[in-house]
DRENZALUM-724150 format. One record per residue: residue number from 1; x, y, z of N, C-alpha, C in turn. Coordinates in pm, whole numbers. Layout:
N
SITE   i    n_u    n_v    n_w   ca_u   ca_v   ca_w    c_u    c_v    c_w
SITE NUM      X      Y      Z      X      Y      Z      X      Y      Z
...
//
This chain:
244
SITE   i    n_u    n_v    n_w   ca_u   ca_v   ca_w    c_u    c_v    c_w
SITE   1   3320  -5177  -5693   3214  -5131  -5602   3278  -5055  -5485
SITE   2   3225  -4919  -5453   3288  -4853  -5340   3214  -4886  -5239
SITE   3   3295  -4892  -5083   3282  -4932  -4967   3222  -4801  -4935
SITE   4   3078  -4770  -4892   2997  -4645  -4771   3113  -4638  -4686
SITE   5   3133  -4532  -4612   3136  -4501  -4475   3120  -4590  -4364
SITE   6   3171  -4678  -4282   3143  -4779  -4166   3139  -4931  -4236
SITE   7   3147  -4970  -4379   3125  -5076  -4449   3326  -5134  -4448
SITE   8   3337  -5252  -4475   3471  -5301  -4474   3483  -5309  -4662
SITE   9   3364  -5438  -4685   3413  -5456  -4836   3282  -5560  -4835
SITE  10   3253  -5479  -4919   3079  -5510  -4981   3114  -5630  -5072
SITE  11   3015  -5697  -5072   3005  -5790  -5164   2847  -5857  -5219
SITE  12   2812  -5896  -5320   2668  -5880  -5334   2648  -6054  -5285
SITE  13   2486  -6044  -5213   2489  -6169  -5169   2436  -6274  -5276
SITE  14   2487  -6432  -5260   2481  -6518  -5397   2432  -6657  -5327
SITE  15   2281  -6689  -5375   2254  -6797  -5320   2341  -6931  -5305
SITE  16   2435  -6945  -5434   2498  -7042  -5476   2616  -7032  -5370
SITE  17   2693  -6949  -5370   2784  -6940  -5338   2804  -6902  -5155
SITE  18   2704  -6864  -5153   2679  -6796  -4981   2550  -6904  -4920
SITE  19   2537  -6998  -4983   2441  -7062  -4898   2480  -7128  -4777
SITE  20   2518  -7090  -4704   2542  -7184  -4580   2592  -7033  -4479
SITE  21   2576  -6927  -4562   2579  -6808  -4474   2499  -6790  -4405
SITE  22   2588  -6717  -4264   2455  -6715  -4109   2513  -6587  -4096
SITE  23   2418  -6495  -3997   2464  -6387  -3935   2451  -6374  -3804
SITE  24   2529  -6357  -3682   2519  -6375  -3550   2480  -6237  -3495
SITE  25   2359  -6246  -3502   2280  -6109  -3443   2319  -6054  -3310
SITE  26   2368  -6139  -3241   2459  -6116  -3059   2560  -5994  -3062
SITE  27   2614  -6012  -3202   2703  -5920  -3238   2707  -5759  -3261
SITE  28   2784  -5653  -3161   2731  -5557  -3156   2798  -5455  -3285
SITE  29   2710  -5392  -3330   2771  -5349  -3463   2813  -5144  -3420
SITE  30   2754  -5088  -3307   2811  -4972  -3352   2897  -4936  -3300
SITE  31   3005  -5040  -3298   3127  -5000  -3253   3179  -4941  -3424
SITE  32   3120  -4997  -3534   3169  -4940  -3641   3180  -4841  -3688
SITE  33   3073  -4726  -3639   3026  -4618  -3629   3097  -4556  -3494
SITE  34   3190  -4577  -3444   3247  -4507  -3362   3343  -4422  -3356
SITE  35   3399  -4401  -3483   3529  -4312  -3556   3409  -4249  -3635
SITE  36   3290  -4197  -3644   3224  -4162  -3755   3161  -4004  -3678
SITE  37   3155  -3878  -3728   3065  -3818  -3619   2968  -3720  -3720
SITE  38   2903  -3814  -3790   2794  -3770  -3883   2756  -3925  -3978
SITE  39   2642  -3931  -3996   2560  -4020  -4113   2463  -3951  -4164
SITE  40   2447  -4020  -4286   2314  -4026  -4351   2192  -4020  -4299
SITE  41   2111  -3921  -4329   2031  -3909  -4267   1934  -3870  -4331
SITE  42   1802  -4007  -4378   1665  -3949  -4481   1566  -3874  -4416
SITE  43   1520  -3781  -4497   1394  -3700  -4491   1324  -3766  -4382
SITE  44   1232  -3873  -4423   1180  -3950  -4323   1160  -3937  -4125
SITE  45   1373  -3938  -4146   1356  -3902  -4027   1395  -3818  -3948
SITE  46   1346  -3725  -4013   1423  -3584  -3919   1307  -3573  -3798
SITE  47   1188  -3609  -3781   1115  -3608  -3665   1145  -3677  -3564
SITE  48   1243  -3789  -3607   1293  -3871  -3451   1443  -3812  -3400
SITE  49   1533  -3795  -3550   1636  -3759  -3496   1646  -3555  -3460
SITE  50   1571  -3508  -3483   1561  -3382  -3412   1564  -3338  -3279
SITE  51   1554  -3472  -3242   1488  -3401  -3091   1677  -3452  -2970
SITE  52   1719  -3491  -3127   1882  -3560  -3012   1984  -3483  -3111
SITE  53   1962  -3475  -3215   2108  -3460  -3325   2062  -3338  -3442
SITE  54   2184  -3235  -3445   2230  -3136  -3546   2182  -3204  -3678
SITE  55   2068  -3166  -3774   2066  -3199  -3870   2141  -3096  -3976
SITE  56   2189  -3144  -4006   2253  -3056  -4120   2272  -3071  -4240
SITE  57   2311  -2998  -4380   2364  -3065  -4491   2480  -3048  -4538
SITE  58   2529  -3062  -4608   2681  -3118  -4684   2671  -3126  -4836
SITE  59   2799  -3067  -4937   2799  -3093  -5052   2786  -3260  -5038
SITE  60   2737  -3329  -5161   2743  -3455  -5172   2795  -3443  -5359
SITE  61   2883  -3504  -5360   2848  -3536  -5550   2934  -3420  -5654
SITE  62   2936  -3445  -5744   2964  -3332  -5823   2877  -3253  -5873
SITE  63   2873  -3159  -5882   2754  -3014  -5960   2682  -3122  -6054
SITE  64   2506  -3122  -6101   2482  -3137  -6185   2485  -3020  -6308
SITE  65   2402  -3021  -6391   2381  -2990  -6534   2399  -2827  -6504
SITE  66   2321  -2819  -6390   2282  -2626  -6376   2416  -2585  -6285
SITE  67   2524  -2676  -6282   2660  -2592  -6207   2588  -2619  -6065
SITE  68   2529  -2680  -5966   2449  -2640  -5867   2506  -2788  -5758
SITE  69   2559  -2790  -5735   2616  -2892  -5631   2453  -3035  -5516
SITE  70   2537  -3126  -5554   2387  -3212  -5502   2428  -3181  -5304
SITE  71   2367  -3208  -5266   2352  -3247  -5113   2291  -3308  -5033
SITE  72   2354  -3330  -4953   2277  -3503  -4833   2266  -3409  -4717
SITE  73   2181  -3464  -4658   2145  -3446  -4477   2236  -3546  -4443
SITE  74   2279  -3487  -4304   2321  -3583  -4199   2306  -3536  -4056
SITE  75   2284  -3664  -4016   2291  -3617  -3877   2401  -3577  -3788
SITE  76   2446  -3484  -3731   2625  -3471  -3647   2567  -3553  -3519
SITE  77   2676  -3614  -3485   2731  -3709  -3390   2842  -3643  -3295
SITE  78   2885  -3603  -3351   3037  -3580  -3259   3073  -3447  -3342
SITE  79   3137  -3339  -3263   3184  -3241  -3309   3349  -3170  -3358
SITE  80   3441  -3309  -3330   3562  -3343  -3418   3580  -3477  -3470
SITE  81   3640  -3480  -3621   3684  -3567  -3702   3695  -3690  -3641
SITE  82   3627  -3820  -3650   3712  -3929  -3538   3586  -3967  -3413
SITE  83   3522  -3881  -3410   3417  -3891  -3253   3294  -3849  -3287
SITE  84   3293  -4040  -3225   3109  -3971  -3221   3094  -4008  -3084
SITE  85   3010  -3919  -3061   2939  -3874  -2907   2821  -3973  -2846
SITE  86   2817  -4083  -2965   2672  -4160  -2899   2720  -4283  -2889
SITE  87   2828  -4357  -2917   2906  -4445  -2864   3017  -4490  -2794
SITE  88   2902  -4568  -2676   3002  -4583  -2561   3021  -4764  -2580
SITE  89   3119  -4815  -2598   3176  -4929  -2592   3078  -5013  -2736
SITE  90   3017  -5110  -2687   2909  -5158  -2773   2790  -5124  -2753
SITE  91   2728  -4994  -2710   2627  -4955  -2708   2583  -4842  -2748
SITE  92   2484  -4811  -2861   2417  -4624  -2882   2371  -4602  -2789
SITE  93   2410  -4463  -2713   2332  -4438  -2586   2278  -4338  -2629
SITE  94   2203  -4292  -2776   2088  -4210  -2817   1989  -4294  -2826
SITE  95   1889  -4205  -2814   1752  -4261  -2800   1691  -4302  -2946
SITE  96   1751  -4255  -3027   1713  -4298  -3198   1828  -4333  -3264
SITE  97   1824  -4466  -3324   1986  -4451  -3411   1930  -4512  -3573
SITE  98   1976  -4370  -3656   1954  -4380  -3770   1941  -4492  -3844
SITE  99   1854  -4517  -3951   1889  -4600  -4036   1996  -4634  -4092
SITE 100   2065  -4571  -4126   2168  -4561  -4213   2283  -4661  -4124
SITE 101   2242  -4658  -3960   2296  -4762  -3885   2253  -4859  -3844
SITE 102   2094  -4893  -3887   2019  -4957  -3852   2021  -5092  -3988
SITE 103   2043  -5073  -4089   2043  -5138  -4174   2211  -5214  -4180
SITE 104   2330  -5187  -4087   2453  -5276  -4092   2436  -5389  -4056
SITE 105   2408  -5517  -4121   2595  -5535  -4219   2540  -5530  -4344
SITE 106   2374  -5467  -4404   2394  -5519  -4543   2376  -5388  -4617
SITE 107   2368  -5394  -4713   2330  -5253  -4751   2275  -5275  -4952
SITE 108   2193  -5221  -5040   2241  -5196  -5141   2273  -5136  -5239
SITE 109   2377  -5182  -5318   2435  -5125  -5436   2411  -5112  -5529
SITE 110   2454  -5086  -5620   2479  -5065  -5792   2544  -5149  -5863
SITE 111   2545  -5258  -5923   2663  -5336  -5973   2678  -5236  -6120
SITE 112   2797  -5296  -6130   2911  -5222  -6249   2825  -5084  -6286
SITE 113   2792  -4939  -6154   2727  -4855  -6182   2608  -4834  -6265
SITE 114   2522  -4946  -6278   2449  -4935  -6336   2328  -4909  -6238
SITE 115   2222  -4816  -6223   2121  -4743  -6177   2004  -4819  -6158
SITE 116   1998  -4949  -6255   1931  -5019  -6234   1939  -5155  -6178
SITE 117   2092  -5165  -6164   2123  -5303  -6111   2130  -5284  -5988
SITE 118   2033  -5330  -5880   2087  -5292  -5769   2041  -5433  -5716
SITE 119   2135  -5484  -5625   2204  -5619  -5600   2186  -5589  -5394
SITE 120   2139  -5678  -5328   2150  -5691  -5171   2312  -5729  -5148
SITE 121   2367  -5635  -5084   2518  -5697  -5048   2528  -5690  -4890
SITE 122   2666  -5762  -4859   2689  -5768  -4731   2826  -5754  -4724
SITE 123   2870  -5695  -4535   3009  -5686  -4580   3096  -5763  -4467
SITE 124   3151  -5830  -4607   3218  -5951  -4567   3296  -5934  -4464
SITE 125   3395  -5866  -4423   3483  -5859  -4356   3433  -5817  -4156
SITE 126   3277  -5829  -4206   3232  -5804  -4027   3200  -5958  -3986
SITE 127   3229  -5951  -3864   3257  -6074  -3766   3166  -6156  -3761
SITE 128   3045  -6106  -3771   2903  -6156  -3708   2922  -6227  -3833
SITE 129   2929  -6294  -4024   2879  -6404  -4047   3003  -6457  -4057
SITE 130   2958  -6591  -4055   3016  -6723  -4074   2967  -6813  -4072
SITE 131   2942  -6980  -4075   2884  -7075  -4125   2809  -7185  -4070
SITE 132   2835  -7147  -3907   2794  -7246  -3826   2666  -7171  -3717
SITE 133   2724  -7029  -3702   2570  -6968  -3617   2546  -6853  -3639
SITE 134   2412  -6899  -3582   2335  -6729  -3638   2212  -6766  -3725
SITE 135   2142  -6684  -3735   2033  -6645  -3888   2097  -6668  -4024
SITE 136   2016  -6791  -4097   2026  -6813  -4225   2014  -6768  -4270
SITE 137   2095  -6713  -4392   2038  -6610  -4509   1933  -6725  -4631
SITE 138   1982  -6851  -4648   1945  -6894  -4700   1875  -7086  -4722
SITE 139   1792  -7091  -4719   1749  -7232  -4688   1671  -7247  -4822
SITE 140   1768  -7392  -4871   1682  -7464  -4984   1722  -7401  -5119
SITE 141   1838  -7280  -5104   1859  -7220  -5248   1753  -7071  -5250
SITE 142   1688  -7028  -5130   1586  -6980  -5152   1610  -6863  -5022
SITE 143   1606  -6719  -5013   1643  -6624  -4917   1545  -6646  -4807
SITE 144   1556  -6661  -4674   1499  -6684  -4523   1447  -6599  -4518
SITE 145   1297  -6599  -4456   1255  -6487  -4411   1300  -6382  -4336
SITE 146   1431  -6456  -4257   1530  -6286  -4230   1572  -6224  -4323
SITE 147   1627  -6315  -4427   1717  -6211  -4521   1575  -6111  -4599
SITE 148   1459  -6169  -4669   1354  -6110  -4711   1325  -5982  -4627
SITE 149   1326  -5957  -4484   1276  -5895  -4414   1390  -5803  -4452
SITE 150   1516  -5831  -4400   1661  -5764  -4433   1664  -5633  -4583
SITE 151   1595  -5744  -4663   1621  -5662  -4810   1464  -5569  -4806
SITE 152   1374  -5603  -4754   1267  -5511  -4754   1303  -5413  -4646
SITE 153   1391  -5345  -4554   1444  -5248  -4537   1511  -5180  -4603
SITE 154   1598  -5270  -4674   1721  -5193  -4760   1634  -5112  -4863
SITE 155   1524  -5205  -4920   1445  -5099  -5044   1347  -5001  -4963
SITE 156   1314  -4970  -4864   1284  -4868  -4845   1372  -4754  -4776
SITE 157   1417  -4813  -4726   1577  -4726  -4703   1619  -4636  -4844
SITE 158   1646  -4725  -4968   1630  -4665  -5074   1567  -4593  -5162
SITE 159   1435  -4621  -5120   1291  -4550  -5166   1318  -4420  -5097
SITE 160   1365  -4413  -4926   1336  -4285  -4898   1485  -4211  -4938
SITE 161   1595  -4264  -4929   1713  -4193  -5016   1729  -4109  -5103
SITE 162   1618  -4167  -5165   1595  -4067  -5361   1504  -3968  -5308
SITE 163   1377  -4074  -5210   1310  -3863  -5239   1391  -3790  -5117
SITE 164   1482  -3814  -5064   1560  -3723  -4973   1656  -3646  -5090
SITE 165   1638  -3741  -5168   1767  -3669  -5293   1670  -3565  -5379
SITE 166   1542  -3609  -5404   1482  -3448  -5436   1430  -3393  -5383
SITE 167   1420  -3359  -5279   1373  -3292  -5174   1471  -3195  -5130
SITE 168   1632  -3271  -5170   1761  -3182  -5149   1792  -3085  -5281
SITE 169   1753  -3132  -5371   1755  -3099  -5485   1654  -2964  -5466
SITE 170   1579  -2929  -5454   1475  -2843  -5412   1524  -2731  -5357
SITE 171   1557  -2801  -5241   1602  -2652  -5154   1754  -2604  -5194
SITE 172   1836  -2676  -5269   1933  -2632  -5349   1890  -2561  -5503
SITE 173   1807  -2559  -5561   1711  -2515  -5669   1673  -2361  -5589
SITE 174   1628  -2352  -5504   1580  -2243  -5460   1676  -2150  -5389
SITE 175   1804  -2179  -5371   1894  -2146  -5282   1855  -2067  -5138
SITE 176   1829  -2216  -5048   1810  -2169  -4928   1878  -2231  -4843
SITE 177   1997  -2282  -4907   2108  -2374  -4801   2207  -2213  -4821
SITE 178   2293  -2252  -4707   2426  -2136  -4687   2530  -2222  -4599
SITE 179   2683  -2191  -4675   2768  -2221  -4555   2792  -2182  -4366
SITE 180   2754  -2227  -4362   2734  -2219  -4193   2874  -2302  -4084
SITE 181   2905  -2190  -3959   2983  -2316  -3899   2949  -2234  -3731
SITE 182   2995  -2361  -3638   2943  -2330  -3551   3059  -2316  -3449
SITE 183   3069  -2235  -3346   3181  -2195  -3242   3112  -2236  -3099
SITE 184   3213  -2282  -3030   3154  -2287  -2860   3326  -2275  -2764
SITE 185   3284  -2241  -2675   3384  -2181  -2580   3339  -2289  -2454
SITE 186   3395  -2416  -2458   3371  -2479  -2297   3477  -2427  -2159
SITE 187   3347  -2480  -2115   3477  -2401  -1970   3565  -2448  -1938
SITE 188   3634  -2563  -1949   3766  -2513  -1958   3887  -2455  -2026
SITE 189   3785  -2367  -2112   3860  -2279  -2179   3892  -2325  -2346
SITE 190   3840  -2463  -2367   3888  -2502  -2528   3763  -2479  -2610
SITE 191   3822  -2458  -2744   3732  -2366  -2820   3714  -2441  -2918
SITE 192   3593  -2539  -2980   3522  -2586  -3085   3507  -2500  -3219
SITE 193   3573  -2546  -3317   3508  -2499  -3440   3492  -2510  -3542
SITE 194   3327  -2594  -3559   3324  -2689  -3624   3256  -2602  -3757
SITE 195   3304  -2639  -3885   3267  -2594  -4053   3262  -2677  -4120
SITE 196   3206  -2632  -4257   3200  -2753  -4369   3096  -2779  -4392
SITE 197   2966  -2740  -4364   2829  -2767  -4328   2746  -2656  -4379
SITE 198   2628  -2690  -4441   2499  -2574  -4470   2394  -2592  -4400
SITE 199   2340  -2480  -4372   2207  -2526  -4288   2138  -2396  -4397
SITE 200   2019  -2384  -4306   1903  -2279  -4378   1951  -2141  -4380
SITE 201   1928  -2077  -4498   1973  -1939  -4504   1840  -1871  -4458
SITE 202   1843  -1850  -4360   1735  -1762  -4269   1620  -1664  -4346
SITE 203   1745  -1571  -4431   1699  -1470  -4500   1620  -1466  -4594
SITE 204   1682  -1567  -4730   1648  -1610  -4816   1533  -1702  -4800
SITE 205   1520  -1725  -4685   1369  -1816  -4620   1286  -1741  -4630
SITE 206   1282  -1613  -4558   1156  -1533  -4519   1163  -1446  -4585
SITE 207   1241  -1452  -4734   1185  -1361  -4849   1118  -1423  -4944
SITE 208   1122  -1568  -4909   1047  -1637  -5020    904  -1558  -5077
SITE 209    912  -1519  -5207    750  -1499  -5256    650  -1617  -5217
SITE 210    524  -1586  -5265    393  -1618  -5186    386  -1817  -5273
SITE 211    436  -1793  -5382    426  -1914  -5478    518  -1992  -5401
SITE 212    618  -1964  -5383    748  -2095  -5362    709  -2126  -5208
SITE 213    678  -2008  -5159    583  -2154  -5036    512  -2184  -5033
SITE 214    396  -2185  -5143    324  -2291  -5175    398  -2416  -5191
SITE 215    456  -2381  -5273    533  -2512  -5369    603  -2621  -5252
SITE 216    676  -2534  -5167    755  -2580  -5072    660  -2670  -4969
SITE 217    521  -2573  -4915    431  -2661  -4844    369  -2757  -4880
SITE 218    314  -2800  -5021    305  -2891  -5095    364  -3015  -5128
SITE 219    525  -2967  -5165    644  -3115  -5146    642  -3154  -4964
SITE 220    578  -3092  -4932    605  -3126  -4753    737  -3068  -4710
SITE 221    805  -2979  -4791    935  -2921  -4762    929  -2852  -4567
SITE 222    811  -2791  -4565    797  -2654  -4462    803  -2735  -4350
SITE 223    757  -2822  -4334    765  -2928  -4176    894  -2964  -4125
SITE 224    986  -3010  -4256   1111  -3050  -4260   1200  -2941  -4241
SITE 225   1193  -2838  -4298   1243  -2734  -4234   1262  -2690  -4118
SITE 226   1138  -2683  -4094   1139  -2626  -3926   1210  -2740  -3864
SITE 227   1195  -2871  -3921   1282  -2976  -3780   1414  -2948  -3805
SITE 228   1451  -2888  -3898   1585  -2893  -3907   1622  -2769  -3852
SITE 229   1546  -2642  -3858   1609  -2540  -3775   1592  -2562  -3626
SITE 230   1495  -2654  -3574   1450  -2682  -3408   1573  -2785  -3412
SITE 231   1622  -2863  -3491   1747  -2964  -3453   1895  -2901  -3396
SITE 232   1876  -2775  -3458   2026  -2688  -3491   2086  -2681  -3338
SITE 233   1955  -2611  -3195   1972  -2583  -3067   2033  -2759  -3061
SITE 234   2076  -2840  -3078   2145  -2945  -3032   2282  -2966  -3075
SITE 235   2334  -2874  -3139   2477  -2814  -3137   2545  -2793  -3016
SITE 236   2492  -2704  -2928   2508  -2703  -2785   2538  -2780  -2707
SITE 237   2404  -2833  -2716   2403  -2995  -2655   2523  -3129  -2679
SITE 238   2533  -3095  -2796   2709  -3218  -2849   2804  -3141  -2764
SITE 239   2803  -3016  -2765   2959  -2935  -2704   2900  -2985  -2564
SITE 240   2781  -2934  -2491   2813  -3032  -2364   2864  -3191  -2289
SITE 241   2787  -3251  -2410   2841  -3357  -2441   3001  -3409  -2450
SITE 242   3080  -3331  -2520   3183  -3336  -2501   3234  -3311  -2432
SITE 243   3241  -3164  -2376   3263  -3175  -2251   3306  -3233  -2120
SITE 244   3160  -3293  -2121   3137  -3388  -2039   3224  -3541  -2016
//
């Protein structure tokens, strides 16, 4: 099983074996996310995180069937390797912090890659469980209404994953992603320049024929769009940030 991004070492949770597991909620988790300066970021929520963070996309995956490369949204955080810009000590000092950080320490997986096995895991190696305090995962052989609550995030977390995955699929189908990178000049003279990233090909937008934006306004594509080109002016905003 591969470890996500900000995860230590997943492990799937086991009534038998993990029953006397607690999780100490006191415990601040985005210090884990503090070497990170981009996540995951679903469809869902590009209306909250627009209004603070660069949405952008990224190859994800290998080419499927049509040679055509898959891709994820994420949100940018920080505008070099190593830094993110929204954590200061143990605290997000953005006003929205993604799911994708909102759902640590558990997350789920795939056991032995199978598509249908998907298993609630946790990762062992973060501080917050151990055996004496905190939130029960389990009482009586039977998952606590935290952990229940816990895993009914994770499946919609997952629910919105996939249609973020065709929804990406889409606008890669239509080719309206382009390599994009962005330059800034702060005053004291050091020069940002950050690549590796697609955003909207402008052009190829506003030649669309009369059908494919139907099609597009229909999947709810056209809303999402625009948040993602109104997200872009917060490029700026990280270089001040840094800056700063």
């Amino acid at each position: 099983m591969s470890n996500p991004p900000m995860y230590g070492e997943l492990q799937p949770l086991d009534r038998e074996a993990h029953k006397n597991l607690k999780l100490d909620t006191s415990q601040a988790v985005v210090a884990r996310v503090a070497n990170q300066n981009s996540v995951f970021l679903a469809a869902v929520e590009f209306g909250d995180a627009c209004k603070e963070y660069p949405i952008v996309f990224v190859r994800a995956g290998e080419a499927g069937p049509d040679n055509k490369p898959a891709v994820a949204p994420l949100a940018v955080l920080g505008l070099k390797q190593g830094s993110n810009l929204f954590v200061d000590g143990d605290k997000w000092t953005g006003n929205y912090v993604p799911a994708y950080v909102r759902r640590y320490p558990f997350a789920m997986a795939r056991l032995d890659g199978n598509a249908d096995n998907l298993a609630v895991c946790f990762d062992s190696r973060w501080q917050g469980f151990n055996d004496t305090t905190g939130e029960a995962l389990f009482k009586d052989g039977q998952p606590t209404e935290f952990l229940n609550n816990a895993k009914g995030f994770l499946e919609n977390f997952e629910q919105e994953s996939e249609r973020t995955r065709l929804i990406c699929n889409l606008l890669v189908e239509m080719e309206l992603l382009q390599d994009m990178r962005f330059e800034a000049t702060l005053p004291n003279g050091e020069k940002l320049d950050v690549e590796g990233f697609l955003a909207l090909d402008e052009k190829k937008y506003s030649e669309l024929p009369d059908d494919k934006v139907l099609q597009l306004h229909r999947n709810g594509l056209i809303a999402l769009i625009e948040l993602h080109r109104l997200s872009m002016s917060n490029m700026n905003r990280l270089a001040g940030r840094y800056a700063a």
